[in-house]
C-alpha positions as CSV (number, residue, x, y, z in Angstrom):
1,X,0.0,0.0,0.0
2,X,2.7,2.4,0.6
3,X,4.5,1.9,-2.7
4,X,0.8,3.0,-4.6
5,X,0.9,6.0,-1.7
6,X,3.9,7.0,-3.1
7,X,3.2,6.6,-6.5
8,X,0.1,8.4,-6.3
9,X,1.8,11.4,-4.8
10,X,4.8,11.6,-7.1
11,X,1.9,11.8,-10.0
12,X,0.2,13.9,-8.1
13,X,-2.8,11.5,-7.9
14,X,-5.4,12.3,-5.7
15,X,-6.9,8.9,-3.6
16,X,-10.0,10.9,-1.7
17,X,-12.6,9.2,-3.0
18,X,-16.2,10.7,-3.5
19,X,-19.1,10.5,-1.3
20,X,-20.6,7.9,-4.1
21,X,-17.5,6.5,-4.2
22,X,-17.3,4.9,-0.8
23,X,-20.1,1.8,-1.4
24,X,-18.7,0.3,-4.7
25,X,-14.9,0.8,-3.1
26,X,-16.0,-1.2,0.0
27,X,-17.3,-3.6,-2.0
28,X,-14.0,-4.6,-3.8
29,X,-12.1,-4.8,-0.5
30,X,-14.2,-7.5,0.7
31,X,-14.1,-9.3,-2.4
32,X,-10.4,-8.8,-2.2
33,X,-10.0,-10.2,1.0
34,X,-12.7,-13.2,0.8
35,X,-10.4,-14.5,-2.1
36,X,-7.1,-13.9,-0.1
37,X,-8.5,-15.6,3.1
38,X,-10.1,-18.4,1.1
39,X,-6.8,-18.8,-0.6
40,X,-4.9,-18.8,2.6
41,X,-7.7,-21.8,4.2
42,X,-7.4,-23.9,1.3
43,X,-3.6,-24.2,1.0
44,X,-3.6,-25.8,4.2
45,X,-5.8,-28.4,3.2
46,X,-4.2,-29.2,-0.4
47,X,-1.2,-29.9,-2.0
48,X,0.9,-27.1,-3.5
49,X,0.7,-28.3,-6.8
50,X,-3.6,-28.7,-7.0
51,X,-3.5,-25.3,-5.5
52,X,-1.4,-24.3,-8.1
53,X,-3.5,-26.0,-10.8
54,X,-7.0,-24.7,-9.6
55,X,-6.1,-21.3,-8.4
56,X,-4.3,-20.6,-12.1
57,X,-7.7,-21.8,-13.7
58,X,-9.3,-18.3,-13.1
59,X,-8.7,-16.9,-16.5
60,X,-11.1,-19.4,-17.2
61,X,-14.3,-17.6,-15.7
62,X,-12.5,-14.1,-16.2
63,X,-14.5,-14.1,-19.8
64,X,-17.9,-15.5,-18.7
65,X,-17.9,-13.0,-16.1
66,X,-16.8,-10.3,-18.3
67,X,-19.4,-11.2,-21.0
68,X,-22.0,-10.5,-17.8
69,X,-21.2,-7.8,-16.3
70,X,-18.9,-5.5,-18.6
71,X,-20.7,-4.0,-21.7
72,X,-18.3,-4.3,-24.7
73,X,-16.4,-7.4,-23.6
74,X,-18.2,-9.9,-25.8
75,X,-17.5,-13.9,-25.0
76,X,-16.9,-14.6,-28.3
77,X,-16.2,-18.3,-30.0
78,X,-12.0,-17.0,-30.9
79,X,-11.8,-16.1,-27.1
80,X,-13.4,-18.9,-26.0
81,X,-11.0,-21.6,-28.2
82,X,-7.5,-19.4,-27.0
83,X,-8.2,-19.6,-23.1
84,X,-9.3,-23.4,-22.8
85,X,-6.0,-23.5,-25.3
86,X,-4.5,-22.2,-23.3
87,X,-5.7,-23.8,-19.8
88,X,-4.8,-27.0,-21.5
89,X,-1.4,-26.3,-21.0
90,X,-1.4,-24.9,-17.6
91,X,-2.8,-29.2,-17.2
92,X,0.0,-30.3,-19.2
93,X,2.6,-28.4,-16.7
94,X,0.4,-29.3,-13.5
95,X,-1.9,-32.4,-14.1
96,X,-0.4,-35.0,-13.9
97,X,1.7,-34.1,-10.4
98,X,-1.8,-32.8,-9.5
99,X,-3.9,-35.5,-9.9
100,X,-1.2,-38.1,-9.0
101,X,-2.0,-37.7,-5.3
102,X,-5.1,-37.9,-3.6
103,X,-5.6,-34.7,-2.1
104,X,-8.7,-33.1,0.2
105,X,-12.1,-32.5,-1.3
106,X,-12.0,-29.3,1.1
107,X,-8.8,-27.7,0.2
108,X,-9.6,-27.9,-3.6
109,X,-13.3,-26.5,-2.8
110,X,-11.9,-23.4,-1.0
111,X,-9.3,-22.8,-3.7
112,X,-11.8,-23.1,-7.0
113,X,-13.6,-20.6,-5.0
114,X,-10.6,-18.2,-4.3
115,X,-10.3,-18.8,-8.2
116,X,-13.3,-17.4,-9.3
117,X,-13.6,-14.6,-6.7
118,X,-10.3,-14.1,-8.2
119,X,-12.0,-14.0,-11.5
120,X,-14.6,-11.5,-10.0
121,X,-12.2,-8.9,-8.4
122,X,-10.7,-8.7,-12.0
123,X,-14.2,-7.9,-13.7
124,X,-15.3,-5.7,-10.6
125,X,-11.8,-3.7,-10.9
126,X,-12.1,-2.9,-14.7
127,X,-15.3,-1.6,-14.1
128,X,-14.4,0.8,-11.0
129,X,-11.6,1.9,-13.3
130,X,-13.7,3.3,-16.3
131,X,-15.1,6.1,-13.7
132,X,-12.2,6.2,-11.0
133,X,-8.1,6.1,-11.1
134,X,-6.4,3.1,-11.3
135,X,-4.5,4.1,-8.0
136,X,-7.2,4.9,-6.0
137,X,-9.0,1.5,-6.5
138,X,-5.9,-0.1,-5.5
139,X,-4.9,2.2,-2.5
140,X,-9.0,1.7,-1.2
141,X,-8.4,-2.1,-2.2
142,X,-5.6,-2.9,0.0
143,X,-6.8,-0.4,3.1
144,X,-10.1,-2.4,3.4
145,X,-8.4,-5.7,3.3
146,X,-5.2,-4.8,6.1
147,X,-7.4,-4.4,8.6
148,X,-9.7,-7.7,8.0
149,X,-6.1,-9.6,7.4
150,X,-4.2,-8.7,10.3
151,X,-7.9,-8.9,12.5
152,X,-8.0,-12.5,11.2
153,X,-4.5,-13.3,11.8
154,X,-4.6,-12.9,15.2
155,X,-8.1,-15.1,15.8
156,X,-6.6,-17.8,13.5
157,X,-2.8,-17.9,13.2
158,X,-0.4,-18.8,15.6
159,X,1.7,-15.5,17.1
160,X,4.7,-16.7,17.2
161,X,7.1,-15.3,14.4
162,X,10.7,-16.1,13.6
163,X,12.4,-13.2,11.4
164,X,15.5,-14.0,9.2
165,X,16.6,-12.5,5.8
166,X,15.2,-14.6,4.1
167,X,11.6,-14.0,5.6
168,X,12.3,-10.1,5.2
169,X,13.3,-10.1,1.9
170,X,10.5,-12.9,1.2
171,X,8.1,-10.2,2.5
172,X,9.6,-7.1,1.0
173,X,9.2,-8.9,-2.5
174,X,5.6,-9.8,-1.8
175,X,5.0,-6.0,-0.6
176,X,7.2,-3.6,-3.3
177,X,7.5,-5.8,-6.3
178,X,4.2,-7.9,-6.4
179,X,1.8,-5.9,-3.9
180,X,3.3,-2.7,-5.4
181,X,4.4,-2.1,-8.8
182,X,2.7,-5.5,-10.0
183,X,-0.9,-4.5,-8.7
184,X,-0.4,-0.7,-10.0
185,X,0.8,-2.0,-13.6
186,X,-2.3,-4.8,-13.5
187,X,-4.9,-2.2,-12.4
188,X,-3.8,0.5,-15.0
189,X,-4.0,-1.9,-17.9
190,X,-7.4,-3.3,-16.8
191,X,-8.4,1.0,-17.3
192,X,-7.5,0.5,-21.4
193,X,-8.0,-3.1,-22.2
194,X,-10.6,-5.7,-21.1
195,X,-9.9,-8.5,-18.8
196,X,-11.2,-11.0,-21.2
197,X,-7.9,-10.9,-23.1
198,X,-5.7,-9.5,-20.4
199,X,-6.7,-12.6,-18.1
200,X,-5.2,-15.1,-20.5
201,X,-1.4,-13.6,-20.2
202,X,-1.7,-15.2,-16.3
203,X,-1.9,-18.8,-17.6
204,X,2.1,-17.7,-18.2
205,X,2.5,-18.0,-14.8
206,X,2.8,-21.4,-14.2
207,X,5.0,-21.5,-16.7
208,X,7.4,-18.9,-15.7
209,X,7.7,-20.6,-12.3
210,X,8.3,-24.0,-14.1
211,X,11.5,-22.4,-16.0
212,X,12.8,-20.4,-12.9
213,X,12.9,-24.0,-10.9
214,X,14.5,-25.4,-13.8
215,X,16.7,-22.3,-13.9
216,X,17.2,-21.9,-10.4
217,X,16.8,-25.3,-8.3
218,X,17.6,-27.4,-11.3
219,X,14.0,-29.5,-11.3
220,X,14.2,-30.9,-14.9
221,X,12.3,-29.6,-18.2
222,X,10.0,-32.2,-18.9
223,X,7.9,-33.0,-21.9
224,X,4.8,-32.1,-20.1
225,X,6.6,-28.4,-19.9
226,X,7.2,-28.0,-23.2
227,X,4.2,-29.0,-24.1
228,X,2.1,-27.0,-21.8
229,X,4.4,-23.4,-22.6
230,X,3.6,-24.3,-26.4
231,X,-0.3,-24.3,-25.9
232,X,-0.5,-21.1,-23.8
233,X,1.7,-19.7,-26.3
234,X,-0.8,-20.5,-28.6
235,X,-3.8,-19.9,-26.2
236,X,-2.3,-16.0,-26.4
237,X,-1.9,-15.8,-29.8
238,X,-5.7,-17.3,-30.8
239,X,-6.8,-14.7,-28.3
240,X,-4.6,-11.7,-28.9
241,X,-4.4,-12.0,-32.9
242,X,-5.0,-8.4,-34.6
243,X,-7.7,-10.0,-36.8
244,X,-9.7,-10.4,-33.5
245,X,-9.4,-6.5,-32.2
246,X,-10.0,-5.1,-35.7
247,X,-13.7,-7.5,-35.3
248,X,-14.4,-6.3,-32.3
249,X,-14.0,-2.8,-33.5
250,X,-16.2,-3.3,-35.9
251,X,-18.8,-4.5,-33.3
252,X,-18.3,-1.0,-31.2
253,X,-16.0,-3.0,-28.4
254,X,-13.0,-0.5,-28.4
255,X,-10.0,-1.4,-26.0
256,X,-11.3,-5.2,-26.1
């Protein structure tokens, strides 16, 4: 929250939201935080990899939602094919580890709902941002949620923390880099382009993660891998191609 703060007052941004404002702000912070705290439940319950699988599936519902609830962002058959593309590869990278275990029928419920709450607070946020600035959704986002997160971490956590550099820096990361300048870039592309095709680029994610182990912990490219990075890639492309935009345009959808 304190890297948008500054941000916001380098650019001279103004986060005082209006007395109409207020509701639809609210709102989004507890949709931000149900999906955080279901997120947090479920991982105990699962195994890292389903988790991984199912929470990464929210691009998924991204479009359905979109098609609902934001005029302009059509669910259209090209869209459609590209994401379940590229999904398929996100279950070439994670299936088979996934579904190699047994698991707990509770852990996966909580996660696939983090997922599409996760898949709401994306449709929600490009709709606040058509009428308010990108950096005061997230500022109003995150202030609604601290509260509700450090109020539940002290009914359900254990209190007892150990600090190293490794937890700092762990943290720091989380905060600057993925809390910070991450969110702000997310948001402010969510204010030109719809979430229907931005949604897609996160199915890269478990792929990025599968060539930084490989990179980094030397965990071994396998053909499931390859095979999944190649269908996302072609999820994207099927979903991004300039033939779709310039249809869209036609239909009256600009910035689709």
């Amino acid at each position: 929250m304190g890297v948008v703060l500054l941000i916001a007052a380098l650019q001279r941004v103004s986060l005082r939201p209006r007395r109409e404002e207020w509701r639809p702000l609210a709102w989004m912070g507890l949709l931000f935080t149900a999906q955080i705290m279901l997120l947090n439940a479920g991982s105990a319950h699962t195994e890292a990899s389903r988790q991984a699988l199912l929470l990464n599936s929210y691009p998924l519902f991204v479009p359905l939602l979109a098609h609902w609830f934001l005029p302009g962002d059509r669910l259209t058959l090209q869209k459609s094919l590209g994401t379940l593309l590229a999904f398929l590869g996100v279950l070439f990278i994670f299936g088979e580890k996934a579904f190699s275990g047994g698991g707990k029928l509770t852990g996966d419920l909580l996660i696939a709902l983090s997922s599409v709450l996760l898949a709401g607070n994306a449709v929600y946020v490009s709709a606040l941002v058509r009428t308010n600035h990108p950096y005061q959704v997230l500022f109003w986002q995150m202030a609604f949620a601290i509260p509700c997160f450090f109020a539940s971490s002290l009914l359900l956590e254990p209190q007892h923390y150990s600090w190293s550099p490794l937890v700092i820096g762990s943290i720091g990361y989380q905060g600057i880099v993925v809390g910070g300048l991450c969110f702000v870039g997310w948001t402010s592309l969510l204010q030109h382009y719809a979430p229907g095709r931005l949604s897609v680029g996160f199915f890269l994610t478990p792929l990025f993660g599968a060539l930084f182990s490989y990179l980094l912990l030397d965990e071994p490219i396998t053909a499931g891998l390859a095979a999944g990075g190649a269908a996302i890639l072609a999820g994207l492309f099927v979903v991004t191609r300039p033939v779709k935009a310039k249809r869209e345009a036609r239909a009256g959808c600009p910035n689709a």
